[in-house]
C-alpha positions in Angstrom: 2.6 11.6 15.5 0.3 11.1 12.6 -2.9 9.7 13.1 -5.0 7.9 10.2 -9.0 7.6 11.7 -11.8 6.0 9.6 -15.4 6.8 11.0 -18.0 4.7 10.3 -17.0 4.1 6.7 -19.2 2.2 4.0 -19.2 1.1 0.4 -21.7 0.0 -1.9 -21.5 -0.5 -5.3 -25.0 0.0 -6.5 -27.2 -2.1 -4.1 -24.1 -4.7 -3.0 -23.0 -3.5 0.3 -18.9 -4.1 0.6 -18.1 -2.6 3.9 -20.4 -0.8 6.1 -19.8 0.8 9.7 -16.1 0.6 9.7 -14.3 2.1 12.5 -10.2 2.1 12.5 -7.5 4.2 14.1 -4.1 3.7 12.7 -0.8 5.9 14.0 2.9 6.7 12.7 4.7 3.6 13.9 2.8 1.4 13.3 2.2 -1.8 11.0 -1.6 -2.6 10.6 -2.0 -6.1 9.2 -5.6 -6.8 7.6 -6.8 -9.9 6.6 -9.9 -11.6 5.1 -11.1 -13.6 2.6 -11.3 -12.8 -1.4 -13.7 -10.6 -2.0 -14.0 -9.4 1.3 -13.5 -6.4 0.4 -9.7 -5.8 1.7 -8.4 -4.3 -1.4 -11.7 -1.7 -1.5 -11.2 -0.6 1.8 -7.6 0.1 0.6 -8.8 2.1 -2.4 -10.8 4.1 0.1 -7.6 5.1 2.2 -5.7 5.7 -1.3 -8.2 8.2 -2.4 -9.0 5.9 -5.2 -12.7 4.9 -4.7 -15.2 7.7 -3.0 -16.8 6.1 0.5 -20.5 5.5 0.2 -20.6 6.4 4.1 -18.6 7.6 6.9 -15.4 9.6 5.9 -12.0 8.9 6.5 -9.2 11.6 8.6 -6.0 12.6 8.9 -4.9 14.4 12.2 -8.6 15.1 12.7 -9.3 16.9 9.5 -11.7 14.9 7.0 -9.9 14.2 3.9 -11.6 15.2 1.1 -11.6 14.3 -2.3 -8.7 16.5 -3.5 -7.1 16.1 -0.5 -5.5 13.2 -0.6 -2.7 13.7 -3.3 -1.5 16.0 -0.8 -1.6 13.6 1.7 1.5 11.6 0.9 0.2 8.4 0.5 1.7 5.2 -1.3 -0.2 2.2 -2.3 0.4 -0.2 -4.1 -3.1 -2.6 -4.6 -3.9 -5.7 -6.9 -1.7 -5.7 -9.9 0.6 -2.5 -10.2 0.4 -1.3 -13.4 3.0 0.6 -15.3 3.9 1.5 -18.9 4.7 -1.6 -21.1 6.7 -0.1 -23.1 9.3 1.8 -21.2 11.6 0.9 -18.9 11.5 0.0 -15.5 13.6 2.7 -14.5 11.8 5.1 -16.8 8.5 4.0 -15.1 10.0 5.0 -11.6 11.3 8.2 -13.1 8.2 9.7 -14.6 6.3 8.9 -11.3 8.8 10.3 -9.3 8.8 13.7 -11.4 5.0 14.6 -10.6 6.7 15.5 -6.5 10.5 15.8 -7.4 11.6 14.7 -4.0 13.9 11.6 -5.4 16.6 11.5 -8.1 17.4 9.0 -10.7 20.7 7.7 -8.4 18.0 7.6 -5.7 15.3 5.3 -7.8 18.2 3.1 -8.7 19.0 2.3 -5.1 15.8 1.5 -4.6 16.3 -0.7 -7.7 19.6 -2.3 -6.4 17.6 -3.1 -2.8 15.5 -5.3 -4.6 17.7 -6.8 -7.1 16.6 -5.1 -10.2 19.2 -2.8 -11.0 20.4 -5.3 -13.8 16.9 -4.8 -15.2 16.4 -0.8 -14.9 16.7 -0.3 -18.6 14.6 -3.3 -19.8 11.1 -2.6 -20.7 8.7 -3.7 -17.9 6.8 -5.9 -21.1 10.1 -8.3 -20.4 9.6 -8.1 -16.3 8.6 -11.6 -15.0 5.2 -11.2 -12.5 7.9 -10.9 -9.3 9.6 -8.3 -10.6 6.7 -6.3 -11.6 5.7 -6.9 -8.5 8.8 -5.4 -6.9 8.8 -2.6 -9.3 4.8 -1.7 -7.1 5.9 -2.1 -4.0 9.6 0.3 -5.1 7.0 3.4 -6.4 4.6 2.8 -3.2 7.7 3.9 -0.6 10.6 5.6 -3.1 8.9 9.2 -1.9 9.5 9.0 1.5 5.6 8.5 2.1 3.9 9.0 5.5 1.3 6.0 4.5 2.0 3.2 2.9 -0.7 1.0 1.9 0.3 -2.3 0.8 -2.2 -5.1 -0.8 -1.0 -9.0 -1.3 2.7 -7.2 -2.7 4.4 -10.9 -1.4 2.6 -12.4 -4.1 5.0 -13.4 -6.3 8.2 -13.0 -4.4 10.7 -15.5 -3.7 11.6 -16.2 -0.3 14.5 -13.6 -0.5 12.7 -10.4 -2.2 9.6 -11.5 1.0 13.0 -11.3 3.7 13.8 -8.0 1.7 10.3 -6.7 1.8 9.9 -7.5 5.6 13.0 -6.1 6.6 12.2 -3.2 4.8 9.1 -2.8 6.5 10.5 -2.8 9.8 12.3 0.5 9.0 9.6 2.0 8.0 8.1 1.3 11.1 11.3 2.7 12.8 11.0 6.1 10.1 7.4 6.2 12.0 5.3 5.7 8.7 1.8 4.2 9.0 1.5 1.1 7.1 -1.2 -1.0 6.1 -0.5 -4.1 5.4 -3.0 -7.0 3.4 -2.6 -10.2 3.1 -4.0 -13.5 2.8 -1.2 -15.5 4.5 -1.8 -15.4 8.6 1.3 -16.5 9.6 3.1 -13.3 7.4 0.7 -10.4 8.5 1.2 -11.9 11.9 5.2 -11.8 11.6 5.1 -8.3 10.7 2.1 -6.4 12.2 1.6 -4.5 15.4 -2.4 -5.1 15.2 -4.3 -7.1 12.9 -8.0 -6.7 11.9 -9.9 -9.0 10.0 -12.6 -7.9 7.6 -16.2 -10.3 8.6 -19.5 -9.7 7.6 -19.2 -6.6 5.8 -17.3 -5.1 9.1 -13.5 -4.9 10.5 -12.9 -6.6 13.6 -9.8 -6.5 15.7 -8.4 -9.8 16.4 -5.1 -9.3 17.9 
């Protein structure tokens, strides 16, 4: 059982306060929904779990041991938050490749599956320049869980979809669940975070509050 614990956690970005006194617990098994609205700071807090923005205040713990700056590439965490971005030029499958090579735990005939799942298989050798927004945006969500990743961290990724790559997507999240990942999952739609979350917090006032 993993367990993902923010401790009073805060954010400022010179003397605008994002988030202050932020208090979470999140464990393997588990789909976290969080919700608020834009520029509530959802996708910073996110960063903040990535590794990808340095809290102001608090710290953030995994299994009871702070995680540290360089920890958290050892951490095994996926995100994918805001607009993925990826290599114009190359291809989609390329893209997947070159990210997957930095950890070597997934093969090309692996990536492509992952591909296939989300109806892009068609499109692996076309440069991501010719990828419409949806399938860019299935292309973030792919690298953000192709590794087998204990945390997932997942930021407004239905954006975008049709109806059948958001049935895909939420089917796929219940196995995850069921492969006992921790996943946190934002959105702006209620009624979706609500059909696939265990918990749901809502970001008010600079603060997280539990609502379900």
């Amino acid at each position: 059982m993993r367990e993902l614990e923010v401790k009073d956690l805060g954010k400022k970005f010179g003397t605008h306060t994002v988030l202050e006194h932020v208090d979470q617990k999140m464990h393997s098994g588990e789909i976290v929904g969080i919700i608020g609205p834009n520029g509530s700071g959802k996708s910073v807090y996110l960063k903040m779990l990535a590794g990808l923005l340095t809290p102001s205040s608090g710290k953030i713990m995994l299994n009871g041991k702070k995680l540290n700056k360089g920890d958290f590439s050892k951490a095994n965490i996926g995100a994918c938050i805001e607009k993925p971005e990826f290599l114009n030029s190359m291809s989609g499958l390329r893209n997947l490749s070159w990210l997957a090579g930095f950890r070597g735990e997934i093969n090309q005939k692996q990536i492509l599956k992952w591909m296939e799942m989300f109806d892009l298989k068609d499109a692996a050798n076309e440069r991501v320049s010719d990828y419409s927004l949806g399938m860019k945006q299935k292309l973030g969500i792919i690298q953000a869980v192709m590794e087998h990743q204990n945390i997932i961290l997942l930021d407004e990724v239905s954006n975008s979809l049709d109806q059948k790559s958001k049935k895909i997507l939420i089917d796929l999240l219940q196995q995850l669940k069921q492969d006992n990942r921790i996943i946190v999952y934002v959105n702006h739609d209620i009624h979706e975070v609500k059909e696939v979350s265990d918990e749901i917090y809502e970001i008010e006032d600079r603060r997280l509050v539990r609502c379900s």
